[in-house]
Structures are given as structure tokens and as C-alpha cells.
TORTORGU-309805 format. One record per atom (N, C-alpha, C, CB): residue number from 1; residue in three letters; atom name; x, y, z. Coordinates in nm, 3 decimals, m for minus. Atoms other than C-alpha are relative to their C-alpha. Glycine has a CB too. Layout:
<rs>
(NUM,'Ala','CA',(X,Y,Z))
...
</rs>
This chain:
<rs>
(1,'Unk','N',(0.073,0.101,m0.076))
(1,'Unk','CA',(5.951,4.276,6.599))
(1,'Unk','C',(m0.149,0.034,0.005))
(1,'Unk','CB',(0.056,m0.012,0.142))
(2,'Unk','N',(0.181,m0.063,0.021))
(2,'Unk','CA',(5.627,4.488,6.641))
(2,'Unk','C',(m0.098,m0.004,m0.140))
(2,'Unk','CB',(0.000,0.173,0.024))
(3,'Unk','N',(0.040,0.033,0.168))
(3,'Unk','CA',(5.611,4.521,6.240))
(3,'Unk','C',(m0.084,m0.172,m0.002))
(3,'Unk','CB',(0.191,m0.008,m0.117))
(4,'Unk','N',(m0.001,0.152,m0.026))
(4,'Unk','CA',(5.634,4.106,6.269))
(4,'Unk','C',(m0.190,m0.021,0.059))
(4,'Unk','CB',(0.154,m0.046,0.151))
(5,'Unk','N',(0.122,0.040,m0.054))
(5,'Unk','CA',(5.337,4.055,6.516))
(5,'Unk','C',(m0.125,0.037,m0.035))
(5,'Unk','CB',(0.002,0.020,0.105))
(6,'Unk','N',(0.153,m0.057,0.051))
(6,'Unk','CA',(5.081,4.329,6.381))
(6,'Unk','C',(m0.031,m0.107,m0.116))
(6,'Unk','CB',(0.001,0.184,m0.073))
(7,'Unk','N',(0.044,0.054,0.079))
(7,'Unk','CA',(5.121,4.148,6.071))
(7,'Unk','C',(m0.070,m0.131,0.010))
(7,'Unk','CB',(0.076,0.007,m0.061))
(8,'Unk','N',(0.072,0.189,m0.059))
(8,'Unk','CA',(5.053,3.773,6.272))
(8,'Unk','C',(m0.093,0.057,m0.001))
(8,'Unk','CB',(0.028,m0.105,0.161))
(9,'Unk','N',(0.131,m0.067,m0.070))
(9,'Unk','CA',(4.755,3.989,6.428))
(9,'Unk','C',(m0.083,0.003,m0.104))
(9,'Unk','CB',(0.012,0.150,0.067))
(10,'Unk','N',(0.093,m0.048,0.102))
(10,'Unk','CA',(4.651,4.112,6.109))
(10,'Unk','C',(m0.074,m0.128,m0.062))
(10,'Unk','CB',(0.082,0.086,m0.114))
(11,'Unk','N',(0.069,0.101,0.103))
(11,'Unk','CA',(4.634,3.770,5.901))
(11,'Unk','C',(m0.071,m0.070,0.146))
(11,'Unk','CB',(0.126,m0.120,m0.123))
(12,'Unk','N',(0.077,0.042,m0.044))
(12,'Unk','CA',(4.453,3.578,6.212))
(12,'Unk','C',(m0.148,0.104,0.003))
(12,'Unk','CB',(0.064,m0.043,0.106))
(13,'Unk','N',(0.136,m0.058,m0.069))
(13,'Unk','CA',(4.195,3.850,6.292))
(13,'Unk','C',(m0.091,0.041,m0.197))
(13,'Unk','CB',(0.055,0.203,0.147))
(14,'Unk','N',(0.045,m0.048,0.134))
(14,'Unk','CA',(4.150,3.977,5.906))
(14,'Unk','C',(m0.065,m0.150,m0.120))
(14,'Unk','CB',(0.160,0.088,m0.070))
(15,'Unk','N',(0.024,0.105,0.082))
(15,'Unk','CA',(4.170,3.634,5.708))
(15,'Unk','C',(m0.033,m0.151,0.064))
(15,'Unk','CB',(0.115,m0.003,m0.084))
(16,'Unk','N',(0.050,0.114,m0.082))
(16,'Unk','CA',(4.106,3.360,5.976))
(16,'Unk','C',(m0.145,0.062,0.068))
(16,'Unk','CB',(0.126,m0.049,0.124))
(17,'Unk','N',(0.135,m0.030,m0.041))
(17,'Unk','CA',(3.848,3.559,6.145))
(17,'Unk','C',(m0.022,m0.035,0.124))
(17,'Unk','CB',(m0.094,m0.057,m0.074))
(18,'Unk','N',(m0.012,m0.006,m0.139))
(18,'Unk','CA',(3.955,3.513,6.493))
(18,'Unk','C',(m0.049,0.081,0.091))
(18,'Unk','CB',(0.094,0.006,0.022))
(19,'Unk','N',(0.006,m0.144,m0.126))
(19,'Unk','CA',(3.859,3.721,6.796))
(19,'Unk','C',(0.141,0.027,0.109))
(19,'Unk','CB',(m0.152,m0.040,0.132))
(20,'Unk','N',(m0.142,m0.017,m0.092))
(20,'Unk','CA',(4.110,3.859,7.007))
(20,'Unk','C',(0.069,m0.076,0.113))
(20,'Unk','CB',(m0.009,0.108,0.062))
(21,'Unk','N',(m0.055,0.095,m0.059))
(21,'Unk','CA',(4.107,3.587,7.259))
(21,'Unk','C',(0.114,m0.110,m0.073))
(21,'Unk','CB',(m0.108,m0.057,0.044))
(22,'Unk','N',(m0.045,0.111,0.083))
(22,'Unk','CA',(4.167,3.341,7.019))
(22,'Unk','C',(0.154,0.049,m0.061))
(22,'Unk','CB',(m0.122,m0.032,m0.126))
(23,'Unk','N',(m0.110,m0.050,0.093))
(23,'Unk','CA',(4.464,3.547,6.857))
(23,'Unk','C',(0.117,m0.041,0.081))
(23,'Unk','CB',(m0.002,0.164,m0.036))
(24,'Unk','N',(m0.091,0.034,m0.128))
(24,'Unk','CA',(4.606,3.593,7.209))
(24,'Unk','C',(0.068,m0.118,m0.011))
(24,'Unk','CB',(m0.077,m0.012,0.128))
(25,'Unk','N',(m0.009,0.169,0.030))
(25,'Unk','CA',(4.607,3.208,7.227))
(25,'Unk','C',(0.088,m0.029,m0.066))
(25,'Unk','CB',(m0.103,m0.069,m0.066))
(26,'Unk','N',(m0.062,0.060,0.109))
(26,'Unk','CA',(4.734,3.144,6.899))
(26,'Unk','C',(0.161,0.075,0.040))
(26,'Unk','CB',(m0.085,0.042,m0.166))
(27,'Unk','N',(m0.069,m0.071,0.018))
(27,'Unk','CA',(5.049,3.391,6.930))
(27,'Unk','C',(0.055,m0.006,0.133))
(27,'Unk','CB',(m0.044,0.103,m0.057))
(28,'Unk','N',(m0.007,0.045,m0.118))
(28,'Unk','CA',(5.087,3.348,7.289))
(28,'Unk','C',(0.048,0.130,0.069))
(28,'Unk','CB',(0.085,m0.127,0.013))
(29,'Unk','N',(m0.059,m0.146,m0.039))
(29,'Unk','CA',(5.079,3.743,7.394))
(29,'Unk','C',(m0.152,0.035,0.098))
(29,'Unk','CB',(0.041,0.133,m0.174))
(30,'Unk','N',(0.103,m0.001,m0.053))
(30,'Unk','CA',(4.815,3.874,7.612))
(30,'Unk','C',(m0.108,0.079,m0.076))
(30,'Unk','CB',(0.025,0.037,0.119))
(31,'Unk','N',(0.064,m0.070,0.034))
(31,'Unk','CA',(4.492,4.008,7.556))
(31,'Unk','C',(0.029,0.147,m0.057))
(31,'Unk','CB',(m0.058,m0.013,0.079))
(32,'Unk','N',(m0.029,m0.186,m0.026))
(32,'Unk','CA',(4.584,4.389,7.676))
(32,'Unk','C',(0.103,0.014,m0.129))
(32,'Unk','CB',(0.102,0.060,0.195))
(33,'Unk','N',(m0.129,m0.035,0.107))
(33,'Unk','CA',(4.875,4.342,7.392))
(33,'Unk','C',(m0.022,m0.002,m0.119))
(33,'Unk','CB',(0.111,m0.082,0.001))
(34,'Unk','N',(m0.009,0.002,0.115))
(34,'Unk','CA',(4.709,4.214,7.126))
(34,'Unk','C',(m0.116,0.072,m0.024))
(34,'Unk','CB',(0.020,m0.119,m0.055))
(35,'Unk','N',(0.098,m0.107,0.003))
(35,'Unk','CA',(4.399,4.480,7.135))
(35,'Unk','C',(0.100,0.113,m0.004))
(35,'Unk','CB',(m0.109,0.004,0.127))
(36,'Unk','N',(m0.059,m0.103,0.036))
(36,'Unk','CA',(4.681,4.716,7.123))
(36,'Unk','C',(0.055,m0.022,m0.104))
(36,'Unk','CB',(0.070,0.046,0.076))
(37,'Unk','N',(m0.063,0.037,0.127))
(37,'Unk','CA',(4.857,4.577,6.831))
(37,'Unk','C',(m0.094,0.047,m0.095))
(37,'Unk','CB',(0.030,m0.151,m0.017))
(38,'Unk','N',(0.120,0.074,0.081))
(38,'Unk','CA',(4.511,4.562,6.673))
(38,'Unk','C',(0.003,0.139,m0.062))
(38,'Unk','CB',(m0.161,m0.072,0.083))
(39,'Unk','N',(0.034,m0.124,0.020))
(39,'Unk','CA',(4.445,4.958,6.740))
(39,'Unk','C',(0.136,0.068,m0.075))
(39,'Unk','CB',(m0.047,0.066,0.141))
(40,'Unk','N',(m0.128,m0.080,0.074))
(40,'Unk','CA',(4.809,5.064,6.609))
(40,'Unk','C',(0.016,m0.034,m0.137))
(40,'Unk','CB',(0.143,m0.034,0.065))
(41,'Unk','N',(0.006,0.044,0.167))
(41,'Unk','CA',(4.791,4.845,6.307))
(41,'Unk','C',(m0.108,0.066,m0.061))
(41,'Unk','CB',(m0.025,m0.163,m0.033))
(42,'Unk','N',(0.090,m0.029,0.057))
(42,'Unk','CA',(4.468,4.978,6.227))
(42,'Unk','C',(m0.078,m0.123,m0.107))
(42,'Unk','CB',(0.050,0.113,m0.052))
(43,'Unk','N',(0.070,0.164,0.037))
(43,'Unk','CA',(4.336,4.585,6.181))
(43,'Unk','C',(m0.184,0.000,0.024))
(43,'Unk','CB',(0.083,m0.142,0.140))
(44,'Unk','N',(0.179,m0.002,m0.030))
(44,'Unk','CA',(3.943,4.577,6.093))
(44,'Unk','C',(m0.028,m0.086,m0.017))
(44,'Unk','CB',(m0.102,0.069,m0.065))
(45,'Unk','N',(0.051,0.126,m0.009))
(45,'Unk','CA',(3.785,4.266,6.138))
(45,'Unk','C',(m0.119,m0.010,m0.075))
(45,'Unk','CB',(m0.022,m0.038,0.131))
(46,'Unk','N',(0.157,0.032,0.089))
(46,'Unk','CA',(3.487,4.163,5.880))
(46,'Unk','C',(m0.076,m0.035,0.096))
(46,'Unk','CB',(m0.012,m0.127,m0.120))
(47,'Unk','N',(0.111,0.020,m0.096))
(47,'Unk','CA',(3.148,4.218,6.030))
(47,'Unk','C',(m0.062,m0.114,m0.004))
(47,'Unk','CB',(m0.094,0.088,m0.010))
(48,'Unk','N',(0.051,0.109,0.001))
(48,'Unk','CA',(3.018,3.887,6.066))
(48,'Unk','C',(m0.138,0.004,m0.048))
(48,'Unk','CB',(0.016,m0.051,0.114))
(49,'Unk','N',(0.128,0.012,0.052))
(49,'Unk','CA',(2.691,3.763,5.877))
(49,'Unk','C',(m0.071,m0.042,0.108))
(49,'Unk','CB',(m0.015,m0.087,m0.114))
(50,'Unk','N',(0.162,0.014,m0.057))
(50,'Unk','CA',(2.352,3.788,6.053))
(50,'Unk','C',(m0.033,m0.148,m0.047))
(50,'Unk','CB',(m0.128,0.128,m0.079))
(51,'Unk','N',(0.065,0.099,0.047))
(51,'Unk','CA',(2.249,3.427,6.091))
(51,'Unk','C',(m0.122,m0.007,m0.089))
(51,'Unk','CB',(m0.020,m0.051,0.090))
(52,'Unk','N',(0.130,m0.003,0.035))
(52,'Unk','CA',(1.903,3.473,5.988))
(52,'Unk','C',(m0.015,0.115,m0.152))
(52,'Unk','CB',(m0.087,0.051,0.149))
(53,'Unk','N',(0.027,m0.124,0.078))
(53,'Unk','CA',(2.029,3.754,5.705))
(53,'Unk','C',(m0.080,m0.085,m0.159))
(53,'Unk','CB',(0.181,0.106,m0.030))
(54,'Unk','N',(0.074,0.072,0.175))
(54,'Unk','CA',(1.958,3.452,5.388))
(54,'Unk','C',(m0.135,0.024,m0.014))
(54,'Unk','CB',(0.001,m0.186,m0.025))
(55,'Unk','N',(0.140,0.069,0.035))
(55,'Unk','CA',(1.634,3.419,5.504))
(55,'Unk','C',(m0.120,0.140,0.016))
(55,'Unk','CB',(m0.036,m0.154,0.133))
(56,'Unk','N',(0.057,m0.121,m0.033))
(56,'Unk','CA',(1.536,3.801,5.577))
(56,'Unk','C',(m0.124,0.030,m0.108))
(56,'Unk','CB',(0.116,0.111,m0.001))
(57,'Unk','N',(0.112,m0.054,0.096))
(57,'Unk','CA',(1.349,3.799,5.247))
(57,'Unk','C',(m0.110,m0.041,m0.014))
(57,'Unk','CB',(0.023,0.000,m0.107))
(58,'Unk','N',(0.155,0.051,m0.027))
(58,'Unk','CA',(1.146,3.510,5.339))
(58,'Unk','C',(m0.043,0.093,0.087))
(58,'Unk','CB',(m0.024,m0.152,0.066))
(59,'Unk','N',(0.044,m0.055,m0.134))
(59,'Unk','CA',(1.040,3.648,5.640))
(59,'Unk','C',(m0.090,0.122,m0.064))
(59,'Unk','CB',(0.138,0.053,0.113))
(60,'Unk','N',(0.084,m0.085,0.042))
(60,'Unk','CA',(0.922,4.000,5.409))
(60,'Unk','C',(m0.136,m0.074,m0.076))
(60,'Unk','CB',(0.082,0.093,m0.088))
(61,'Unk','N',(0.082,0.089,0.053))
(61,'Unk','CA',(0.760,3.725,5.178))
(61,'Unk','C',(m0.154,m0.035,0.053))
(61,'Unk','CB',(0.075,m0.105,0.005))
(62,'Unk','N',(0.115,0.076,m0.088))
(62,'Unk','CA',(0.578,3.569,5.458))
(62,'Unk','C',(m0.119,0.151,0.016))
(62,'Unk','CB',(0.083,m0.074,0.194))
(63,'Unk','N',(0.057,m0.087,m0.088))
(63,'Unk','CA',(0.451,3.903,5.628))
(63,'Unk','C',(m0.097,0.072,m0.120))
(63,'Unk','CB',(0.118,0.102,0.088))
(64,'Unk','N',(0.093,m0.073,0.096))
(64,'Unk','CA',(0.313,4.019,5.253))
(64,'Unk','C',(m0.105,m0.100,m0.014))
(64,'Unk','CB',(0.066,0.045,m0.145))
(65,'Unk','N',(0.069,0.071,0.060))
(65,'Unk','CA',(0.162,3.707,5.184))
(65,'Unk','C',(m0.101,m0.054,0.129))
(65,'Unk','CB',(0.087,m0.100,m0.084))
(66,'Unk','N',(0.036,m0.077,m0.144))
(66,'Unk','CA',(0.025,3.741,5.566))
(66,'Unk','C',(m0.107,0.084,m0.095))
(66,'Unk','CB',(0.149,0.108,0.101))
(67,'Unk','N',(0.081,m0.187,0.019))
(67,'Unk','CA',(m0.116,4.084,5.499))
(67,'Unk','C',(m0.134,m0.042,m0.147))
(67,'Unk','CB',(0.191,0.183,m0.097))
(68,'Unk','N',(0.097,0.060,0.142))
(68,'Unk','CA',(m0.285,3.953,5.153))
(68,'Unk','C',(m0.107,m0.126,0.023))
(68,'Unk','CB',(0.115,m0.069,m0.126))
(69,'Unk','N',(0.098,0.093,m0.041))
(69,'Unk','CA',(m0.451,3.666,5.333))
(69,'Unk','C',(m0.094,0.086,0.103))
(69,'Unk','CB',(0.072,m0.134,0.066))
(70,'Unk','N',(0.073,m0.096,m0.086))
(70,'Unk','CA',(m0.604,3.904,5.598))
(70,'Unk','C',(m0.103,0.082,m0.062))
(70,'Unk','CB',(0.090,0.089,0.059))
(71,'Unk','N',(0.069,m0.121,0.097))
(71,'Unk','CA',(m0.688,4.161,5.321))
(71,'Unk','C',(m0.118,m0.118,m0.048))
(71,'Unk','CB',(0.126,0.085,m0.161))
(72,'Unk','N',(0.120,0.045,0.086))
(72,'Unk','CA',(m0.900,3.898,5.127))
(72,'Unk','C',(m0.050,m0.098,0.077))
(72,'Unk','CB',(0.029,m0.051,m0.145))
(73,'Unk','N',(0.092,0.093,m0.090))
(73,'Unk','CA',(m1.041,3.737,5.436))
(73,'Unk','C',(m0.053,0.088,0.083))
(73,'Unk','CB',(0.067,m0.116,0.082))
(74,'Unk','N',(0.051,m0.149,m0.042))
(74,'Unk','CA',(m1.177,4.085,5.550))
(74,'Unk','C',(m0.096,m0.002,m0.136))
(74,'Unk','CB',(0.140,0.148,0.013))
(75,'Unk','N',(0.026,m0.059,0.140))
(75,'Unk','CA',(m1.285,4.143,5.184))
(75,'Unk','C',(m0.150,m0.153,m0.004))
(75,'Unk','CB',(0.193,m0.005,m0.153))
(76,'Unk','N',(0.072,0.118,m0.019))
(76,'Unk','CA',(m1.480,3.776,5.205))
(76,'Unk','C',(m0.081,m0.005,0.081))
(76,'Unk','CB',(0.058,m0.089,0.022))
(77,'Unk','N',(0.099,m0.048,m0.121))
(77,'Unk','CA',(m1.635,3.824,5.519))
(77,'Unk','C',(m0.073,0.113,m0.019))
(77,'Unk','CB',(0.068,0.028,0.123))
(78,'Unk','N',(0.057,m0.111,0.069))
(78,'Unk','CA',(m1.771,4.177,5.348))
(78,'Unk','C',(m0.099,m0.015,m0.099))
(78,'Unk','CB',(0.092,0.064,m0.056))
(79,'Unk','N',(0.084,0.058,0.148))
(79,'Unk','CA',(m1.908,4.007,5.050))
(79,'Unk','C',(m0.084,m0.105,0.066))
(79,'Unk','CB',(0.110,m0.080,m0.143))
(80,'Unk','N',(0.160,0.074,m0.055))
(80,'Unk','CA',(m2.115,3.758,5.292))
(80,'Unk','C',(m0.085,0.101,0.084))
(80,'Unk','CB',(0.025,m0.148,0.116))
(81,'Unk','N',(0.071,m0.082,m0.098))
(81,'Unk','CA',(m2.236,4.039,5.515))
(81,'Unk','C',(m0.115,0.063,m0.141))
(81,'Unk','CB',(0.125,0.137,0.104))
(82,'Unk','N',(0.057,m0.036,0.133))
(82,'Unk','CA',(m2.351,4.220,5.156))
(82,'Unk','C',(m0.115,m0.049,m0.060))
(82,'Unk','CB',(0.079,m0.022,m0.082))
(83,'Unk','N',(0.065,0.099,0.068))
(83,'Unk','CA',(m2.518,3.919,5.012))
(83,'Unk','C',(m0.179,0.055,0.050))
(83,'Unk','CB',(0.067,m0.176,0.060))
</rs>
């Protein structure tokens, strides 16, 4: 019977991607039972993606292309002081 449920446990939390409420719910066992199921099965849940992870590279993008407008608006303001 225990075999049985880790395995329910396993495919909601592993391949649905449930949280443990939700499992509860689905299976109709309590919390306290199915956080123990979870730890005996040795069930790891995929770390969920960082909303903002697609766009992490804009964001370096921006901050160079930032930094490069600064640099040659320093560099501009140098070359009228010069003149």
C-alpha cells in the first residue's frame, strides 16, 4: 500500500509538478503524510524556472550597453573641455 502511494506521490510531485498541498488534495491524505511519503521515497521535485531567467542576458546586455554609453559620454564631454 505504501509502495502504491509513494509512487502516486512520486508521479504528481516529479512529473505534474505539484506542491505538497496540492498532492494532499489530489490523493486525499494529509499534508503531515504526504511530506513523509515524499522524505522516505526520496521524491525530488524540479527546481522551478526563475521567471525573469530568459531575459537575464538582456538585462547583462542592457547594463554593458549602459556602461558604453556613459564611457563615451564622459569621453565626449573630455574632447569639448580639450577643444
Amino acid at each position: 500500500m505504501e509502495d502504491h502511494l509513494v509512487n502516486q506521490v512520486r508521479h504528481l510531485r516529479e512529473v505534474e509538478g505539484l506542491s505538497i498541498r496540492q498532492t494532499a488534495d489530489a490523493l486525499g491524505l494529509s499534508r503531515k503524510k504526504t511530506t513523509r511519503l515524499i522524505k522516505e521515497g526520496g521524491i525530488v521535485r524540479k527546481k522551478r524556472k526563475r521567471i525573469l531567467e530568459d531575459y537575464a542576458r538582456w538585462g547583462d546586455l542592457f547594463l554593458y550597453g549602459l556602461t558604453a554609453l556613459v564611457i563615451a559620454g564622459m569621453a565626449v564631454a573630455l574632447f569639448r573641455k580639450l577643444r
